[in-house]
C-alpha positions in Angstrom: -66.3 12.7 -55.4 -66.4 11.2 -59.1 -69.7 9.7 -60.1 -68.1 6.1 -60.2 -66.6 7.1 -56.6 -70.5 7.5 -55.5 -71.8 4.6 -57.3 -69.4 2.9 -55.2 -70.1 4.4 -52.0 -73.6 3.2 -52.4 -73.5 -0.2 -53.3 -71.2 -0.8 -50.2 -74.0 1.2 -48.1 -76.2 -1.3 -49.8 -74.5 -4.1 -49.0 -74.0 -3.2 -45.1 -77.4 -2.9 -44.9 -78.2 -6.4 -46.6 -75.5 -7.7 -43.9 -76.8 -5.9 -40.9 -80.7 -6.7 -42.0 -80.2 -10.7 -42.7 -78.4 -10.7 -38.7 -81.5 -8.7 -37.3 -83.5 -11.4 -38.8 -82.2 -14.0 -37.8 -81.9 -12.9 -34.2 -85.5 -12.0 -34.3 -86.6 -15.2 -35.9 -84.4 -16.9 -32.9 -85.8 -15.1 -30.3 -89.1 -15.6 -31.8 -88.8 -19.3 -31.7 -87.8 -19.2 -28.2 -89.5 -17.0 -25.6 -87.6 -18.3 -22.8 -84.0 -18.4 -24.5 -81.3 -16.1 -23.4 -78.7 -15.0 -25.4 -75.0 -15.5 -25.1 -73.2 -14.3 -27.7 -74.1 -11.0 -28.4 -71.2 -8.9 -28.0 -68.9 -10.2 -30.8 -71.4 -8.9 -32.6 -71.2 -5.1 -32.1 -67.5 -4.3 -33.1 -68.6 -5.8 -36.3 -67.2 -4.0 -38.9 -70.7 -3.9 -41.3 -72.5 -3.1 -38.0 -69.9 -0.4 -37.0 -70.1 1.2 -40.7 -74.1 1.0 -39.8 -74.1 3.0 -37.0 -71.5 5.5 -38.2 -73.8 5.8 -41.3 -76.7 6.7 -39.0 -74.9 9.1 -36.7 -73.3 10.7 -39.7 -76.9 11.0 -40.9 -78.1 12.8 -37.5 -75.7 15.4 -37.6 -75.6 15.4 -34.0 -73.6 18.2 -31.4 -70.2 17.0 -30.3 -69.7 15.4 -27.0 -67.1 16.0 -24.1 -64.3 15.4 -26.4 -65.3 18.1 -28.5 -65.2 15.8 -31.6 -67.3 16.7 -34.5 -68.4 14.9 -37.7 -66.5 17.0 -39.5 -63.5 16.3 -37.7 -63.8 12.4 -38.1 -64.2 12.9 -41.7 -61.2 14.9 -42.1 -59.0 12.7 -40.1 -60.4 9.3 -41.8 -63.5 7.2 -40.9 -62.0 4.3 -41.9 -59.0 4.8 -39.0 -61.8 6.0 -36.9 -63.7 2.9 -37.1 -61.2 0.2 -37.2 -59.7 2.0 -33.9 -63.3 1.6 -32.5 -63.5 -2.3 -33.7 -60.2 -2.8 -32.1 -61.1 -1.7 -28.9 -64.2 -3.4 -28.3 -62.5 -6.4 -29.7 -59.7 -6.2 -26.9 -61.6 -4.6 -24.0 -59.9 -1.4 -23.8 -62.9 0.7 -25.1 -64.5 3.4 -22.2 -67.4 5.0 -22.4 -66.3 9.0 -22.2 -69.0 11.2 -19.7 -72.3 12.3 -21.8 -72.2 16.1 -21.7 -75.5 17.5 -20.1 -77.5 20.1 -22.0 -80.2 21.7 -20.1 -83.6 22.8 -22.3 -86.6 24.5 -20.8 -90.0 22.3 -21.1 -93.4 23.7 -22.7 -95.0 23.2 -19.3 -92.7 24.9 -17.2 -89.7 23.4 -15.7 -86.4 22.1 -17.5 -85.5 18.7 -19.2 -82.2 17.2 -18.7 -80.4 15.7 -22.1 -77.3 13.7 -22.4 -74.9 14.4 -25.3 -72.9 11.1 -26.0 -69.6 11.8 -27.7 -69.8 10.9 -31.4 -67.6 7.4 -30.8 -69.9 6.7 -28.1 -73.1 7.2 -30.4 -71.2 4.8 -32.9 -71.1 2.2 -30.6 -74.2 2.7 -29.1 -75.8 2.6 -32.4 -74.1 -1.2 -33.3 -75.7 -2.2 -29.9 -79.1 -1.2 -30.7 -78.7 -3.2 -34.2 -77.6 -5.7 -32.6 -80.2 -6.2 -29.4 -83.5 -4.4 -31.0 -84.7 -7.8 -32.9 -84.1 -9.5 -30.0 -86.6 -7.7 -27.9 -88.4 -6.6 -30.0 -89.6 -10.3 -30.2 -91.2 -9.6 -27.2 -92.8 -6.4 -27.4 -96.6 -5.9 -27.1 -98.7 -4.2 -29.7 -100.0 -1.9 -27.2 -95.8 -0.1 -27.8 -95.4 2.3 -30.6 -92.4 4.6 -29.3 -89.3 4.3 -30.9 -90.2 0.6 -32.8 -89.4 -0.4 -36.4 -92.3 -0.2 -37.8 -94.7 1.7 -36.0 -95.5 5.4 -35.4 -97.4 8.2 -33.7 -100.0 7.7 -36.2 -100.4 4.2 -35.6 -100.8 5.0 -31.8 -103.4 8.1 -32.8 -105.1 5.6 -34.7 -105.7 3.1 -32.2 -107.2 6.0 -29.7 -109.7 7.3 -33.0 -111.3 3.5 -33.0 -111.4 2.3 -29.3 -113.2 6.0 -28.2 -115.4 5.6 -31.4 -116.6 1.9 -29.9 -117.2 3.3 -26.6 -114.1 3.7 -24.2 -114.8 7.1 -23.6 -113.4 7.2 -19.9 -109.2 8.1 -20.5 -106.8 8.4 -18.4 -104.1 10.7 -19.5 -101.0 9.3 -17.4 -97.5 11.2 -17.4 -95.0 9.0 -15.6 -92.9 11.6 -13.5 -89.2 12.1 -14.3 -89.3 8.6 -16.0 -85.7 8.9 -17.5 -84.1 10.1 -15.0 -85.3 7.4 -12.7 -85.0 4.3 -14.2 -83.4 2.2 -11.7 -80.5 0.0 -12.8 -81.4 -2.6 -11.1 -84.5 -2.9 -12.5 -83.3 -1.9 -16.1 -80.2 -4.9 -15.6 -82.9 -7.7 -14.7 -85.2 -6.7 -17.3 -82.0 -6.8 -20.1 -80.9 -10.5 -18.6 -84.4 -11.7 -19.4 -83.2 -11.9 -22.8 -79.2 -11.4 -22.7 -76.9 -13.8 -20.4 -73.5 -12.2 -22.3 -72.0 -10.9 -19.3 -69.6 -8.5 -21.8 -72.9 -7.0 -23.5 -74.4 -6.3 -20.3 -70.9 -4.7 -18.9 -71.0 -2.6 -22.0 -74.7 -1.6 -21.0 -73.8 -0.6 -17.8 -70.8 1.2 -19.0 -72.8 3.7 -20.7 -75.0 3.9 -17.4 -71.8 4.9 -15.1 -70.0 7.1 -17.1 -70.8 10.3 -15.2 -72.6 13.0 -16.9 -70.6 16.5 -17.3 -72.4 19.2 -15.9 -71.4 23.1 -16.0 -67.5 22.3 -15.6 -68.6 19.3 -12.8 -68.4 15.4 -13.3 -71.6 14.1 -11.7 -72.2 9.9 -11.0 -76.2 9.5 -10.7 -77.2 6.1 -9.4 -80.2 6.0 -11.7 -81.5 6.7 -15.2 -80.1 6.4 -18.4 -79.2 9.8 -20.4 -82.5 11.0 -22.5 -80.1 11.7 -26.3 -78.1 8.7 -26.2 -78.9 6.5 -28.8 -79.4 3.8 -27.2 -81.9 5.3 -24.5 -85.3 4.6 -26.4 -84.5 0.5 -26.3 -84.1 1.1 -22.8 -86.9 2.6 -22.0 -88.9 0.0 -24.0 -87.2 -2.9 -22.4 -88.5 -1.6 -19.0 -91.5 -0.4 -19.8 -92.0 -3.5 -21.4 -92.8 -4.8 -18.1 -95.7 -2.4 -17.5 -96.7 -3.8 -20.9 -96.6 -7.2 -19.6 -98.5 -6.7 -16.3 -101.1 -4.8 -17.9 -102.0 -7.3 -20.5 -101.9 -10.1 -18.3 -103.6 -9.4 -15.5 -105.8 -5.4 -16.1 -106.3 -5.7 -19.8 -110.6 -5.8 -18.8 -110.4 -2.6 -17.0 -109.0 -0.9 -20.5 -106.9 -0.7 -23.6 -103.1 0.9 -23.2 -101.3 3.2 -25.6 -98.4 3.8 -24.8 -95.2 5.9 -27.1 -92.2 5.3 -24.9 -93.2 6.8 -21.6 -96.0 9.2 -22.4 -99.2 6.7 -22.1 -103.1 6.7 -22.0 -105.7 3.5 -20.8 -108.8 3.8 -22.4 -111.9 2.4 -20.2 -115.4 2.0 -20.8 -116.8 3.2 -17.3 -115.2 5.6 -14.8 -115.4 2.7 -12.8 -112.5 1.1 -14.3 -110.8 4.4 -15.4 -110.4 4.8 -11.7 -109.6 1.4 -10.9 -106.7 1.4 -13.7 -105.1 4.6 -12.3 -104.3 2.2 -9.0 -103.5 -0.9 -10.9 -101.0 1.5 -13.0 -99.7 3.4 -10.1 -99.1 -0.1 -8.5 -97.3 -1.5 -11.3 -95.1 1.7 -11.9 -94.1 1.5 -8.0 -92.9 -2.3 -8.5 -90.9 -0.6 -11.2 -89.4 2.2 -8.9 -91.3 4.6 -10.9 -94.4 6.9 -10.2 -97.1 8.9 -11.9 -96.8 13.2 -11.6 -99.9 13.3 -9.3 -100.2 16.9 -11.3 -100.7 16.1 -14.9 -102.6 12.8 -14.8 -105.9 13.4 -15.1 -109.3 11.5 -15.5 -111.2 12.8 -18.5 -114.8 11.9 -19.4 -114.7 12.6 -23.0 -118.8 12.2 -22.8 -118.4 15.8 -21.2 -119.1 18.9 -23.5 -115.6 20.3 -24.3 -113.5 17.8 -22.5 -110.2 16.3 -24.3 -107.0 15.4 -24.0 -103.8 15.6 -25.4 -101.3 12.8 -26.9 -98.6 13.1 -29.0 -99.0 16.8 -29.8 -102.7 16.3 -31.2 -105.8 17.2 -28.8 -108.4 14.7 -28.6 -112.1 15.4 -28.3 -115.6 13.7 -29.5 -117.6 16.3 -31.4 -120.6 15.8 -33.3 -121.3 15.6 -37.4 -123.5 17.6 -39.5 -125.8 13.9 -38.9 -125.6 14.2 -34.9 -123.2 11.5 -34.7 -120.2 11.4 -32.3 -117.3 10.8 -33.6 -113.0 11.3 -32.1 -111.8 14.4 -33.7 -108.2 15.3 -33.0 -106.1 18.6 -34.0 -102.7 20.0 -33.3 -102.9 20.9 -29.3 -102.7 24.7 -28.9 -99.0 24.1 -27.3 -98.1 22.7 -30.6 -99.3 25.5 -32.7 -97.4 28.0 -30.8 -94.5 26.3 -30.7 -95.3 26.5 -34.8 -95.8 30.2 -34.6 -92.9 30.5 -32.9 -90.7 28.9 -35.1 -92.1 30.2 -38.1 -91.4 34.0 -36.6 -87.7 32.5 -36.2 -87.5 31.8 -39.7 -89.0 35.3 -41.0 -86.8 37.4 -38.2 -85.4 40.5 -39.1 -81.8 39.1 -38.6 -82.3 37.2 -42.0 -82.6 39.9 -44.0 -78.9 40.0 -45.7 -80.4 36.3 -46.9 -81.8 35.9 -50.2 -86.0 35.6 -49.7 -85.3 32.4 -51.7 -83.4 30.6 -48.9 -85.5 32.0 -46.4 -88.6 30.6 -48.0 -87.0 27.0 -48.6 -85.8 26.8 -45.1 -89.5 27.7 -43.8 -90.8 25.3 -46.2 -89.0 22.7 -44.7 -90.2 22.9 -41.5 -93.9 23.5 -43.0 -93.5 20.5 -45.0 -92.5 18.3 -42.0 -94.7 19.8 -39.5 -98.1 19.4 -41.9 -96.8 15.8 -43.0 -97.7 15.0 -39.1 -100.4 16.8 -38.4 -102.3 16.4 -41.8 -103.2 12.6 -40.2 -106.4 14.5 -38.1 -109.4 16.9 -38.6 -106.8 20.0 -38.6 -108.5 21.9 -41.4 -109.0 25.2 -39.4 -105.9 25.3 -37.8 -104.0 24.8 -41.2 -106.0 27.7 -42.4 -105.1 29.7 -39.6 -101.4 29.1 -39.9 -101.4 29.8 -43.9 -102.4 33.0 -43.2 -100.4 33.8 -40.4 -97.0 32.1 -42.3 -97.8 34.3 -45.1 -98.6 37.3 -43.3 -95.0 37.0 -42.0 -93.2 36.5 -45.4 -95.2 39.6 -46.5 -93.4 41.4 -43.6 -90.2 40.0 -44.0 -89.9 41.3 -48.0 -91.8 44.4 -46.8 -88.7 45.2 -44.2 -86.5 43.7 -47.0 -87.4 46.3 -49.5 -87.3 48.9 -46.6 -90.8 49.7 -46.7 -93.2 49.5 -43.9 -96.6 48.0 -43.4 -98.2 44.6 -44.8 -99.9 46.1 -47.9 -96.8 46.7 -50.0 -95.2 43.3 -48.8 -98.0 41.3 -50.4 -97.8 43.1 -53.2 -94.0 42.5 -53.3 -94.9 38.0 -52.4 -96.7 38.5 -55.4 -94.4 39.0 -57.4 -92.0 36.4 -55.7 -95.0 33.3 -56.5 -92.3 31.4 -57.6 -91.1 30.5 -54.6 -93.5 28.0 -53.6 -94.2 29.1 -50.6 -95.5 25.7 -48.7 -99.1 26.0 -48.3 -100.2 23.6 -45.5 -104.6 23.2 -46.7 -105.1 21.1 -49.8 -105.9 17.4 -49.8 -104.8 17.0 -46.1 -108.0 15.8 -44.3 -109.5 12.8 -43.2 -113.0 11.8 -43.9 -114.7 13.9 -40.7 -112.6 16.6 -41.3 -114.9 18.3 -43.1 -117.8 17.5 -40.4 -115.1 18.1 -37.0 -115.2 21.3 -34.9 -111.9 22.5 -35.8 
C-alpha cells in the first residue's frame, strides 16, 4: 500500500470512530437521563455501515481462530472486505442473516478440570461486535462502581486497588467467592428479562437470542444447550455484566453494611469488617445467586481472616496478604500468585525450547520480550520485587541455555559467556522502577 493509500485508510478509521463514539454518547447520555426508559430502536443501528467497519476493524485487530465455516481473516481480505461487509449489512437489513454454530474448543484449567470456549465464526464476531457498540452505553448507564470486568474504562488494577484501601481501613474478613460454572449456566430466561430492562426492540433481542440457540459444534456433533452463552464470543462479557448486574443491584441495595463487593466479570470478593458479617454475606450472596439460577463452588469459596499469620487470597492473578513494614505497621501487599508465576515459567521455557533453534537468537529474544513486557506491565502494579528478581534470573538462565545448545556446546557457563556478547538484544529485564511505595518494606 502507497503511503497516500495509508493516510487514507486512517483518516476513514478515524472518522468511523468519531461516528461510532458521538452514537455511544448519545445513547449513554439518553439512558442516563432516563433510568426507567426502554429502548426501541436499537437494531437499525447494528448493520450500520460505520458500526459494521468498527467491529470488523476490532476483529481484524484480534486475529482470532476461524469458526465452523472455516473462514479466516486472511481469506476475507483476499476476497474483499468491502463485499464482505455490505453482504453482512444487507442481511441484517432484510432478516435473512443466521447465526452459524460456535465451534467448541476444549482447554484444560490451572486448577484441574477443563473450560469450555465457543469459537464464533468471523461474520458472527463482526456482528456481534456492532451489537456490543451499539448496547454497551446503554447499560453501561446503569452499571455499579463495584463492576470492573470487561467495562470501558476500568481495569484489574482499578479492582486491585479498591481491595489495597478497604483491607488497609479495616475489612480484613474476605470472602473469596467463585460462582460455579457461571457461563455455562446463565439461564436465558434470566439473561432475556434482565436485557428487556433496558431494550423493548423485539428484533435486537431476536438477534440476542439467535446467538444463544445456535448450537455449539462439538467433536463432529451439533449440540443445543438450554443455557449459557458461549465464553469467546464477543459479545459474552456484556452478558455477563448485564446479569450479574443484578447481583450488583441487590447487594448495594439491600447488604452493602455487611461489606464492600469487587467484582471482574464473575470472579468476585466481599470485603467485611467482622467474620460476623463475612459469614452473614456468604448467605445473602448465595441467596441472591440462587434467585439468579446460579450457585457458588462450595469448594473454592473460602473465608479468610487476613488478621491470621500467612493467610491470603488470591484475585486476578495477584495473592493478597497483610504483612508488616520495617515500622511494625500492617499494610495489603499483593504479588503474582504462585499459579501465575508458573504459568510464566512455563511459557518462558516455551519460548527458549530447543525446537527454536534454526531461529535467529534475535527473534527469539523479541518474541520473549514481548510476553515479558506484557506480563511485567501487569504485575509491576504490586510489591512483586522478589518475584521479578527470581524470574530475571531464571529468564536469563534459559537464554544462556538456549545460545549454549545453539552454538552446540553444553553447560551454562559458556552460554553466558556467549549472552554477553549478544547484550544488544535487550533482553527485557522485568526489576527497575516497577514498585510501589511498600514494595520495598513487603515480604515478597
Amino acid at each position: 500500500m502507497t503511503e497516500k493509500g495509508k493516510v487514507g485508510e486512517c483518516l476513514m478509521a478515524n472518522d468511523t470512530l468519531d461516528k461510532t463514539r458521538e452514537l455511544q454518547r448519545k445513547l449513554y447520555l439518553a439512558a442516563k437521563r432516563s433510568p426507567s426508559r426502554r429502548f426501541h430502536a436499537l437494531y437499525d443501528k447494528v448493520h450500520r455501515r460505520d458500526l459494521l467497519q468498527r467491529g470488523w476493524d476490532e476483529v481484524r485487530r484480534n486475529r482470532g481462530a476461524p469458526g465452523v465455516d472455516g473462514v479466516t481473516i486472511d481469506d476475507i481480505e483476499q476476497r474483499g472486505v468491502e463485499g464482505f461487509l455490505d453482504g453482512l449489512a444487507a442481511e441484517l437489513r432484510d432478516g435473512t442473516y443466521r447465526p452459524l454454530p460456535v465451534r467448541r474448543v476444549t482447554i484444560p484449567k490451572p486448577q484441574g478440570g477443563e473450560r469450555h470456549l465457543g469459537v464464533p465464526a468471523l461474520r458472527d464476531r463482526v456482528v456481534q461486535a456492532a451489537a456490543r457498540a451499539v448496547l454497551e452505553p446503554v447499560f453501561e448507564a446503569d452499571f455499579l462502581d463495584c463492576s470492573f470486568g470487561f467495562r470501558p474504562g476500568r481495569s484489574a488494577h482499578q479492582a486491585l486497588e479498591v481491595i489495597r484501601t478497604e483491607v488497609n481501613r479495616g475489612r480484613v474478613w474476605v470472602v473469596d467467592a467463585d460462582i460455579a460454572s457461571f457461563f455455562d449456566e446463565i439461564r436465558w430466561d434470566v439473561l432475556d428479562a434482565a436485557l428487556r430492562e433496558r431494550i423493548s426492540d423485539r428484533r435486537m433481542l431476536k438477534l440476542l437470542k439467535g446467538w444463544l440457540t445456535a448450537g455449539v459444534l462439538a467433536d463432529g456433533s451439533l449440540l443445543h444447550p438450554e443455557a449459557g452463552t458461549p465464553q469467546g464470543g464477543v459479545i459474552s462479557p456484556l452478558m455477563a455484566n448485564v446479569v450479574l448486574h443484578r447481583l450488583d443491584r441487590a447487594w448495594q441495595q439491600h447488604h452493602e453494611r455487611l461489606g464492600v463487593m469487587i467484582r471482574f466479570a464473575d470472579d468476585l470478593v466481599l470485603l467485611c469488617p467482622t467474620e460476623e458479617r463475612a459469614r452473614a454475606a456468604l448467605v445473602a450472596l448465595t441467596t441472591i445467586l440462587a434467585e439468579l439460577g446460579l450457585a457458588l463452588n462450595e469448594a473454592k469459596t473460602t473465608v479468610v481472616d487476613l488478621r491470621e499469620q500467612g493467610e491470603g487470597f488470591i484475585f486476578l492473578g495477584f495473592h493478597h496478604r497483610r504483612v508488616r513494614s520495617r515500622k511494625g505497621r500492617w499494610f495489603c501487599a499483593r504479588w503474582p500468585s504462585d499459579r501465575a508465576v508458573h504459568k510464566a515459567r512455563e511459557t518462558i521455557r516455551a519460548h527458549t525450547d530447543r525446537r527454536w533453534l534454526l531461529l535467529p537468537v534475535e527473534d527469539v529474544v523479541t518474541r520473549l520480550n514481548r510476553f515479558l513486557a506484557g506480563w511485567g506491565a501487569y504485575f509491576r502494579q504490586g510489591n512483586s520485587t522478589r518475584v521479578f528478581h527470581d524470574l530475571d534470573r531464571f529468564t536469563r538462565e534459559r537464554v544462556a541455555r538456549f545460545i549454549s545448545h545453539k552454538h552446540g556446546h553444553r553447560g551454562n557457563g559458556y552460554g553466558f559467556i556467549v549472552l554477553a556478547e549478544h547484550d544488544y538484544l535487550g533482553l527485557h529485564r522485568l526489576v527497575g522502577s516497577v514498585v510501589t511505595a511498600g514494595s520495598r518494606t513487603a515480604a515478597r
